[in-house]
TIRO-2110 file (N, C-alpha, C; in Angstrom, 1 decimal):
// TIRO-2110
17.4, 40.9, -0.6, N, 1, A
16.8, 40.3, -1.8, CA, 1, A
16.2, 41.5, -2.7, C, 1, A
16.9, 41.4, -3.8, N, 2, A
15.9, 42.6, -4.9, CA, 2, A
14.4, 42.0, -5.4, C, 2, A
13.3, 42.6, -5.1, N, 3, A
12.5, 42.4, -5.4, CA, 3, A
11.8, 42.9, -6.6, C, 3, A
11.0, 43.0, -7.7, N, 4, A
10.9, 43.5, -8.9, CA, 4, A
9.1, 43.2, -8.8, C, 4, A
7.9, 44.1, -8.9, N, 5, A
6.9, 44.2, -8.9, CA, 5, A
6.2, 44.3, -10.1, C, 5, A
5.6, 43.7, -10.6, N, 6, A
4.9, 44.1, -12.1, CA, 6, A
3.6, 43.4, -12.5, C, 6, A
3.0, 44.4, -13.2, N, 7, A
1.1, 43.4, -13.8, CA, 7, A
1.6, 42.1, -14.1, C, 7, A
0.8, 41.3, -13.7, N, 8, A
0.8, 40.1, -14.1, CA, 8, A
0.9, 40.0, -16.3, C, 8, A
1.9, 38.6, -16.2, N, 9, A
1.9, 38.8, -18.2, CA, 9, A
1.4, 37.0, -17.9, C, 9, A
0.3, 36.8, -19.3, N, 10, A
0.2, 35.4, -20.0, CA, 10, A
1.4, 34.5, -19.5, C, 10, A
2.7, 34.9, -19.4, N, 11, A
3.7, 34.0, -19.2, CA, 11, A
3.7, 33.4, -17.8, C, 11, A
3.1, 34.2, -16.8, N, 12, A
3.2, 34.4, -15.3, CA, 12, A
1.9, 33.0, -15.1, C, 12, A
1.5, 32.1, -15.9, N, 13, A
0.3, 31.9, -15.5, CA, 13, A
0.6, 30.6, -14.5, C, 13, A
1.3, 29.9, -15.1, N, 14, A
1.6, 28.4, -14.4, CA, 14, A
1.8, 28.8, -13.1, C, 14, A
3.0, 29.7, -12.4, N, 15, A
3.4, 30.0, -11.4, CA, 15, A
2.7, 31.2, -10.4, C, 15, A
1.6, 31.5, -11.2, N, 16, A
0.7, 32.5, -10.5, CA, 16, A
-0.4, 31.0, -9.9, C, 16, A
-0.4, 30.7, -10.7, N, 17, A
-1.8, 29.5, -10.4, CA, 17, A
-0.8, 29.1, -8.7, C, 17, A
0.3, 27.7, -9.1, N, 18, A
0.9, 27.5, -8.0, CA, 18, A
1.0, 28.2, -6.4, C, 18, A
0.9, 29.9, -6.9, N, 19, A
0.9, 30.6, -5.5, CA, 19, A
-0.7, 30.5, -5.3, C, 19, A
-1.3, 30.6, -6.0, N, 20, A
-2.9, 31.0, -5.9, CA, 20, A
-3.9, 29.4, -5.4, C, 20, A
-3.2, 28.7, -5.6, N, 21, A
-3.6, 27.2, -5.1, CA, 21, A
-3.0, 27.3, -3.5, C, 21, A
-1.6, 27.6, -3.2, N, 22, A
-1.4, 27.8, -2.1, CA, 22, A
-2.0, 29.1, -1.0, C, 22, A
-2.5, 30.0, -1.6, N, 23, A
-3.3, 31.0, -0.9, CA, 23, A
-4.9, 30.4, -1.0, C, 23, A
-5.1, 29.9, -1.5, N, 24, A
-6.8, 29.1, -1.3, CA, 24, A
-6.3, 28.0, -0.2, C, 24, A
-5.3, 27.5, 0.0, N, 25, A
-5.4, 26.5, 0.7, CA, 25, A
-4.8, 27.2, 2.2, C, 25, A
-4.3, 28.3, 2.1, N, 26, A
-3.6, 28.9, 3.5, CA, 26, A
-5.2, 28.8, 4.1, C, 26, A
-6.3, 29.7, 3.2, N, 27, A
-7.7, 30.0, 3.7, CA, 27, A
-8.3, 28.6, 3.9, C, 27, A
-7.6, 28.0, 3.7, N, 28, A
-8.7, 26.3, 4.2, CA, 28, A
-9.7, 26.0, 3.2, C, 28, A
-9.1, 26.4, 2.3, N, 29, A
-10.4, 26.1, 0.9, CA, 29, A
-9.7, 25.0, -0.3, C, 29, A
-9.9, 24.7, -1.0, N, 30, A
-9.1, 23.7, -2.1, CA, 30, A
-9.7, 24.1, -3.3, C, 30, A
-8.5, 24.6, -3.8, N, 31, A
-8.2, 25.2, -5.4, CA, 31, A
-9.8, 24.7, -6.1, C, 31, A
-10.2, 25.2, -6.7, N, 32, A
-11.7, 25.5, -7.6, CA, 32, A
-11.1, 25.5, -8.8, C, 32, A
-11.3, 24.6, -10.2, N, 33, A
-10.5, 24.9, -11.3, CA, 33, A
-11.3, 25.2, -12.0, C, 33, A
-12.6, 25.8, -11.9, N, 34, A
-13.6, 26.5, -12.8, CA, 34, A
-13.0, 28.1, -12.1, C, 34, A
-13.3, 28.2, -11.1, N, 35, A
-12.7, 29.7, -10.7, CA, 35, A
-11.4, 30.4, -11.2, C, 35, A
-10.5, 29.4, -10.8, N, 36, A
-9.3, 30.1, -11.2, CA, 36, A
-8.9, 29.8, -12.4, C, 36, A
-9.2, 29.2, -13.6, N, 37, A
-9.8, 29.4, -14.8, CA, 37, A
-10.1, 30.7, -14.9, C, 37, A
-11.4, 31.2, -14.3, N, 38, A
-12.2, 32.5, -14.3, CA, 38, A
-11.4, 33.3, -14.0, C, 38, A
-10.6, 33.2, -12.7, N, 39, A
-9.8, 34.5, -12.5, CA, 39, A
-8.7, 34.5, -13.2, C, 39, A
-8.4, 33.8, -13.6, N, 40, A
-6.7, 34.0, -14.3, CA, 40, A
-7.1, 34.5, -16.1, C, 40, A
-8.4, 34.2, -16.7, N, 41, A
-9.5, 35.4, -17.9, CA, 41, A
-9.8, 36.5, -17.4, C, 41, A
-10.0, 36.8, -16.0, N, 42, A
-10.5, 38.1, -15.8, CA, 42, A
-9.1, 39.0, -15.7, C, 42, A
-8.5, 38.3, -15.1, N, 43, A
-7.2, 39.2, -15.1, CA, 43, A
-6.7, 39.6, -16.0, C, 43, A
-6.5, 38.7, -17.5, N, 44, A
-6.0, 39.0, -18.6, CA, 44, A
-6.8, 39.7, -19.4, C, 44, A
-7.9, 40.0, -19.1, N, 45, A
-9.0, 40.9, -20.2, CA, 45, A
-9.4, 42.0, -19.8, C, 45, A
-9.3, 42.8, -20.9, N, 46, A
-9.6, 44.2, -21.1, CA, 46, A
-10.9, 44.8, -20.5, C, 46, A
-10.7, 46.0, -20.2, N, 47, A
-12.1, 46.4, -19.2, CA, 47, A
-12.4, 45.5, -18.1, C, 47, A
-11.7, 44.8, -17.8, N, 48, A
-12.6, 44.2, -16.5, CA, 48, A
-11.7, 44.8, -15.3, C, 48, A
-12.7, 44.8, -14.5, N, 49, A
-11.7, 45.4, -13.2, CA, 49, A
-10.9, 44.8, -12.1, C, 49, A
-10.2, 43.4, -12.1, N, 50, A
-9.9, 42.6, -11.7, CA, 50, A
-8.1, 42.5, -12.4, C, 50, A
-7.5, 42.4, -11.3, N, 51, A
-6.3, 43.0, -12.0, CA, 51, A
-5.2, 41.9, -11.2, C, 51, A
-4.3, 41.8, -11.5, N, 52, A
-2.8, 41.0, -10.9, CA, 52, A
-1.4, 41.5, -10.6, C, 52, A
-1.1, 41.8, -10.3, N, 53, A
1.1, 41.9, -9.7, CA, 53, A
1.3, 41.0, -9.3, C, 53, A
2.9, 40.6, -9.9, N, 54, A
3.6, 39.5, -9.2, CA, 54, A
4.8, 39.9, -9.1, C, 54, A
5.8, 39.7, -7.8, N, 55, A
6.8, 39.8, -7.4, CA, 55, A
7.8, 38.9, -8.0, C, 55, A
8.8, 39.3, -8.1, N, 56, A
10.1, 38.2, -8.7, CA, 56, A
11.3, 39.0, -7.9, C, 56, A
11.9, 37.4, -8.0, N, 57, A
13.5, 37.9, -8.0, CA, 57, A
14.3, 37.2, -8.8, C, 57, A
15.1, 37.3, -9.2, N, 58, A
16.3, 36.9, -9.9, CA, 58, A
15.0, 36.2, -10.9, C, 58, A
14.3, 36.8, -11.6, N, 59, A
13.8, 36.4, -12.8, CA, 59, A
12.3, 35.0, -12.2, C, 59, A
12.2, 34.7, -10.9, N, 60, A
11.1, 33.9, -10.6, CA, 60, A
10.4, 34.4, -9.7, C, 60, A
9.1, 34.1, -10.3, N, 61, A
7.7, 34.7, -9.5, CA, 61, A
7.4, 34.1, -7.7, C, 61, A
7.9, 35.0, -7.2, N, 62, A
7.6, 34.8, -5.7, CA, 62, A
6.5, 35.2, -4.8, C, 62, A
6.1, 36.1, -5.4, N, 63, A
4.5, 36.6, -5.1, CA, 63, A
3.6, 37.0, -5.6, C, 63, A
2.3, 36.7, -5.0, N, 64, A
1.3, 37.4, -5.9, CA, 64, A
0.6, 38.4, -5.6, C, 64, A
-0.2, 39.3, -6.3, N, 65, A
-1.6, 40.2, -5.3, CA, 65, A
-2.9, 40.2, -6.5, C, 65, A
-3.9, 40.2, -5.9, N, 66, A
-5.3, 40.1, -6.8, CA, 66, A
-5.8, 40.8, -6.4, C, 66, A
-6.0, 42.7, -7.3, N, 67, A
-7.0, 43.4, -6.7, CA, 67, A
-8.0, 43.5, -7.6, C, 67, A
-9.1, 44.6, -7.0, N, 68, A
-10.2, 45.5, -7.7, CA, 68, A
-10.4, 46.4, -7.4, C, 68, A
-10.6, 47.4, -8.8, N, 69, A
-10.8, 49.0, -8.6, CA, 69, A
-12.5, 48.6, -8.5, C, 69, A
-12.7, 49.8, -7.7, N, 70, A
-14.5, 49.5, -8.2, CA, 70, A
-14.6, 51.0, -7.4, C, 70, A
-16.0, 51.3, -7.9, N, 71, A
-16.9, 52.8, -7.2, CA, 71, A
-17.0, 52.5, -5.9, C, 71, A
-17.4, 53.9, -5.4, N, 72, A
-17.9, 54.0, -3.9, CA, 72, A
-18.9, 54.6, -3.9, C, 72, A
-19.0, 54.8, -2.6, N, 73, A
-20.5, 56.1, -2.3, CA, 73, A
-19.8, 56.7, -1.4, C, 73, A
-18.4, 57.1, -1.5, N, 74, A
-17.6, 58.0, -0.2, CA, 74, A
-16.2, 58.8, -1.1, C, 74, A
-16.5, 58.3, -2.0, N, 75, A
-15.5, 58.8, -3.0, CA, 75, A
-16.0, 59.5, -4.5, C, 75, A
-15.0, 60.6, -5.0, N, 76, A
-15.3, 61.2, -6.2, CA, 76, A
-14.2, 59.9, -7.4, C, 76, A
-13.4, 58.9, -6.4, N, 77, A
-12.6, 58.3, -7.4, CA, 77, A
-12.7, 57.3, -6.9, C, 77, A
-12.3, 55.7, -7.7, N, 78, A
-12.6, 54.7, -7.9, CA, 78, A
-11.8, 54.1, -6.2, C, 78, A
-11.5, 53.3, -5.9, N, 79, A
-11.3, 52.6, -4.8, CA, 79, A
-10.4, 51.0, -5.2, C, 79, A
-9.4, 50.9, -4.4, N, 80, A
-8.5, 49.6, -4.7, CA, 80, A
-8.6, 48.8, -4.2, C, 80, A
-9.2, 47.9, -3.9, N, 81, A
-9.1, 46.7, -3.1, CA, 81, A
-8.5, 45.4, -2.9, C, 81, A
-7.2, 45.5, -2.3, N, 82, A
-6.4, 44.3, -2.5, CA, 82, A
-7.2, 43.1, -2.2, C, 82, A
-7.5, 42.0, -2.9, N, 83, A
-8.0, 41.0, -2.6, CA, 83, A
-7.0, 39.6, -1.5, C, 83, A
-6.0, 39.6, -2.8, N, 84, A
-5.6, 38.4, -2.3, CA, 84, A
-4.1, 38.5, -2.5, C, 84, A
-3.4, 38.4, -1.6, N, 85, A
-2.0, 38.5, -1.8, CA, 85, A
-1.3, 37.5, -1.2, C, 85, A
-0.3, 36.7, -1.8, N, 86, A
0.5, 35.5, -1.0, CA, 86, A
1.9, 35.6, -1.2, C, 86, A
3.0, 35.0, -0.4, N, 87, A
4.3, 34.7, -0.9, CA, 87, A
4.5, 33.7, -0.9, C, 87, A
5.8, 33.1, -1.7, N, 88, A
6.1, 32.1, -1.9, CA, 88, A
6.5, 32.1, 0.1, C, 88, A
6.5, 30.7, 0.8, N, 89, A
6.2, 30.5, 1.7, CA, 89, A
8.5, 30.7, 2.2, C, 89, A
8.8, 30.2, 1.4, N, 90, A
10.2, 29.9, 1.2, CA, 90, A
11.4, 31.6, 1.2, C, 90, A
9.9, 32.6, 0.3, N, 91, A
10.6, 33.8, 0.3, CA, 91, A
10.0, 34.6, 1.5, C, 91, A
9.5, 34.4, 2.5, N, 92, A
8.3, 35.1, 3.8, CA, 92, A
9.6, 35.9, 4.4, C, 92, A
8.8, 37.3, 5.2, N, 93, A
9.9, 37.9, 5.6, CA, 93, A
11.2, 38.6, 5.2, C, 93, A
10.9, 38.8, 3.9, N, 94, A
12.2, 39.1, 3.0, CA, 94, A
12.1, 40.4, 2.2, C, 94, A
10.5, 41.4, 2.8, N, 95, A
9.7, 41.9, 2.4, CA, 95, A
9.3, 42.2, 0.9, C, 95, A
8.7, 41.3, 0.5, N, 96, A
8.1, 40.5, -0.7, CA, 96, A
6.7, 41.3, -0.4, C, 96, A
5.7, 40.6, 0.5, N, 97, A
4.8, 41.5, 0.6, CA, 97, A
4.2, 42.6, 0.8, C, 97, A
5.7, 43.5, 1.5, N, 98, A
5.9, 44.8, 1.6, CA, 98, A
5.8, 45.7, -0.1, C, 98, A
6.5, 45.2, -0.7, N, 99, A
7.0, 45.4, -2.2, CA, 99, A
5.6, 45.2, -2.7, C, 99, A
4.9, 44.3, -2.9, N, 100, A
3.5, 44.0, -3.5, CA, 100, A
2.9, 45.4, -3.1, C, 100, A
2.6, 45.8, -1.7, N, 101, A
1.9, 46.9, -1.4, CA, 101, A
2.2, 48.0, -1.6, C, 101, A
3.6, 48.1, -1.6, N, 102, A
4.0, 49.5, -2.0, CA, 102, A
3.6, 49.4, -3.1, C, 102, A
3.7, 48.7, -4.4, N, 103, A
3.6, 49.0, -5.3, CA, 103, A
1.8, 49.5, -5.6, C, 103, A
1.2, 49.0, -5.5, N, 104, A
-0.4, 49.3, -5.2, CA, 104, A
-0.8, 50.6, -4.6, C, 104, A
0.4, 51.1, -3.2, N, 105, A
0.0, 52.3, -3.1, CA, 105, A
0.2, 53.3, -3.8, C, 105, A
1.7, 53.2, -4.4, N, 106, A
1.9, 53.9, -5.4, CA, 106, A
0.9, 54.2, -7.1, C, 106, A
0.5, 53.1, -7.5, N, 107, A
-0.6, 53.1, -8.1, CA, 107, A
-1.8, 54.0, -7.6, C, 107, A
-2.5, 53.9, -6.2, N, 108, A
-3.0, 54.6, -5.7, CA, 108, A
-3.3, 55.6, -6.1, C, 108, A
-1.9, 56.1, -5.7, N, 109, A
-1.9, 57.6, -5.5, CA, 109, A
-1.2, 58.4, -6.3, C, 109, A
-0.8, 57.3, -8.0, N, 110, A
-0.7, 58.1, -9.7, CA, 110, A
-1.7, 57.9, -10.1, C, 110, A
-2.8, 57.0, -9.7, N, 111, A
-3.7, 56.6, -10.7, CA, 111, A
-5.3, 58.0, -9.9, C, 111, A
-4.6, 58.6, -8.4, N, 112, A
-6.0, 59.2, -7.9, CA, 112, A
-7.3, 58.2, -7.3, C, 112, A
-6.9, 57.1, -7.0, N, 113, A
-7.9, 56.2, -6.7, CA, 113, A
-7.9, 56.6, -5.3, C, 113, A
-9.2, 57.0, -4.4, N, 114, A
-9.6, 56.9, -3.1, CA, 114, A
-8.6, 56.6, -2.0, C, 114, A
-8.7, 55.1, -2.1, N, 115, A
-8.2, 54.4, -0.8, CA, 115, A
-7.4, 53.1, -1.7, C, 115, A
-6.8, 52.5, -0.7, N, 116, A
-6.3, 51.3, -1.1, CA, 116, A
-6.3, 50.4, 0.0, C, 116, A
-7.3, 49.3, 0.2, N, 117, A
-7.7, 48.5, 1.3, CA, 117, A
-7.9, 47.3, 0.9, C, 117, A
-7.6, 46.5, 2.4, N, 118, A
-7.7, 45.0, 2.4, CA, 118, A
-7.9, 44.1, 3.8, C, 118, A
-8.0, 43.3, 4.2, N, 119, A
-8.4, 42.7, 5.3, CA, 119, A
-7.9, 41.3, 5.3, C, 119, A
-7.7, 40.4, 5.9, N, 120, A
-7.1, 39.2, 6.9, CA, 120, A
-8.4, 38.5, 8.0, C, 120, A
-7.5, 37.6, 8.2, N, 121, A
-8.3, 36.7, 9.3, CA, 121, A
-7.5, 37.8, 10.2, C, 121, A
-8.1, 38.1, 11.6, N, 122, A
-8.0, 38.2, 12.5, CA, 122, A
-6.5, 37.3, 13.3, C, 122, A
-6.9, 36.3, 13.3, N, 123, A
-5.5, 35.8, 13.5, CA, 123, A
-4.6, 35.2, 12.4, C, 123, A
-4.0, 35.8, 11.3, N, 124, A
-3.0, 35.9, 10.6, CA, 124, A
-2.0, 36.8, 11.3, C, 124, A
-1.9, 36.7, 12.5, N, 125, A
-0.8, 37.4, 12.5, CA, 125, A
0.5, 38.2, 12.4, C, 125, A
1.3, 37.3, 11.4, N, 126, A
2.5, 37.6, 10.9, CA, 126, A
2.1, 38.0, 9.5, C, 126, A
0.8, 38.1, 8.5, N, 127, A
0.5, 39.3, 8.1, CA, 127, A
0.2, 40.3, 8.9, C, 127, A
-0.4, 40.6, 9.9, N, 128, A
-1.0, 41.7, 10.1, CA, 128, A
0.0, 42.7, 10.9, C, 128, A
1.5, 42.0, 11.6, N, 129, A
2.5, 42.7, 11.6, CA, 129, A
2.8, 43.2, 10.1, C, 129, A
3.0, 42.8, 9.5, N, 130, A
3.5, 43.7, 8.1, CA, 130, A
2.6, 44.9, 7.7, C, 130, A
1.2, 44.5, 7.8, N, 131, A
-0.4, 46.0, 7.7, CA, 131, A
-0.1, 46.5, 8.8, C, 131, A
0.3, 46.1, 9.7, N, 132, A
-0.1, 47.5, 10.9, CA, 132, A
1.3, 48.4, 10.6, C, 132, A
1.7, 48.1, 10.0, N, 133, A
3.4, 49.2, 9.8, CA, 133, A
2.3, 50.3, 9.1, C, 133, A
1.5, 49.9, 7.9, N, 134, A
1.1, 51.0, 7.2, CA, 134, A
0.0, 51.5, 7.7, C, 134, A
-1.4, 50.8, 8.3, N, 135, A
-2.1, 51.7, 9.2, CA, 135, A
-2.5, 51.0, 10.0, C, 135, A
-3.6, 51.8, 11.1, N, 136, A
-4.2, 50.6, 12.2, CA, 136, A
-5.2, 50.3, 11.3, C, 136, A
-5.9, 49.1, 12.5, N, 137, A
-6.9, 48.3, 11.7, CA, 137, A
-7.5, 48.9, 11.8, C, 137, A
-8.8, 49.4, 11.1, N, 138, A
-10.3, 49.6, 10.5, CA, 138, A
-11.3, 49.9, 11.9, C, 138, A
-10.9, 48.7, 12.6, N, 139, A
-11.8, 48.7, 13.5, CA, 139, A
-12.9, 47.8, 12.9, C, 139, A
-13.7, 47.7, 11.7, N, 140, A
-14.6, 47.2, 11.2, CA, 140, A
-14.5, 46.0, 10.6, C, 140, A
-15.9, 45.2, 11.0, N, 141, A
-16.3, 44.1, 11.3, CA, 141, A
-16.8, 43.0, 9.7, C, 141, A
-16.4, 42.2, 9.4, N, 142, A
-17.0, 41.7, 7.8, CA, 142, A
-17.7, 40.7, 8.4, C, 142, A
-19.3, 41.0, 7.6, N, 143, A
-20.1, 39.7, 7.6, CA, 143, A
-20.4, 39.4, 6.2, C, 143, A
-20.2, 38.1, 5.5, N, 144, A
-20.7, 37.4, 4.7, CA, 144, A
-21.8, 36.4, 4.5, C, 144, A
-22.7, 36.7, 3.3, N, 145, A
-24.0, 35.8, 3.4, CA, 145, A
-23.5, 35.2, 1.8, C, 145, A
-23.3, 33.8, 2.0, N, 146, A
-22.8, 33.3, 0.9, CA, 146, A
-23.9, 32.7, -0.3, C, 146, A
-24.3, 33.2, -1.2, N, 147, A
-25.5, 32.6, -2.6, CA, 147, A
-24.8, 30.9, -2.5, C, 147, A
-25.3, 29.8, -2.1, N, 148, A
-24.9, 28.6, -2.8, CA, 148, A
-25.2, 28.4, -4.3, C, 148, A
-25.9, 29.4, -5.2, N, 149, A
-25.9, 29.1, -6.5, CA, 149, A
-25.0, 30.1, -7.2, C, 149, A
-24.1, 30.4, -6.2, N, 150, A
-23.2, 31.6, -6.5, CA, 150, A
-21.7, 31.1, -7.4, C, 150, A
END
């Protein structure tokens, strides 16, 4: 399969939503249409640091990735943090999400940004065979304290 990676465009939106409803629901959550409203504005607007790629082939969007550059306190340069990346479930294995990453690393490391990181459930599995090709895990542990007025 040829795969084709590129910033998300205004035209990408219907079909970016579609994967992004099915990645909130892989995580056991149900699509938010005030958020992804919000994220699909933040993605498209200037200076914000919240950014999109979508995979295609033969001209249809088969995946997605949601990152953010942001500062550190271990770095002289910004930092990439893959948020959220999905495939179309139909294109899995066909490395679609390989292509998404590459392309981010490469960004990486024209744009001089630090690191480029991301994390999983623990048991995702059949992601975390595709991440361990690139490095081991972290070792490090995520605790979240969630604002309910958040």
């Amino acid at each position: 399969m040829s795969v084709l990676v590129r910033p998300a465009a205004t035209t990408d939106q219907s079909r970016w939503r579609e994967l992004w409803d099915g990645y909130t629901r892989f995580y056991e959550r149900e699509p938010d249409e005030a958020i992804t409203r919000h994220l699909w504005a933040r993605i498209l607007a200037d200076g914000v640091p919240v950014h999109a790629i979508v995979a295609e082939s033969d001209g249809a969007v088969i995946g997605i990735a949601n990152y953010l550059l942001h500062e550190n306190t271990s770095a002289l340069t910004a930092s990439c943090y893959l948020q959220d990346l999905y495939v179309d479930p139909a294109a899995r294995a066909q490395g679609v999400g390989a292509a998404l990453i590459d392309w981010l690393w490469a960004q990486t490391r024209a744009q001089g940004w630090a690191t480029l990181y991301w994390q999983t459930r623990e048991n995702n599995y059949r992601a975390r065979a595709l991440y361990d090709r690139y490095t081991p895990h972290s070792g490090f542990l995520r605790y979240v304290l969630r604002n309910p007025q958040g």
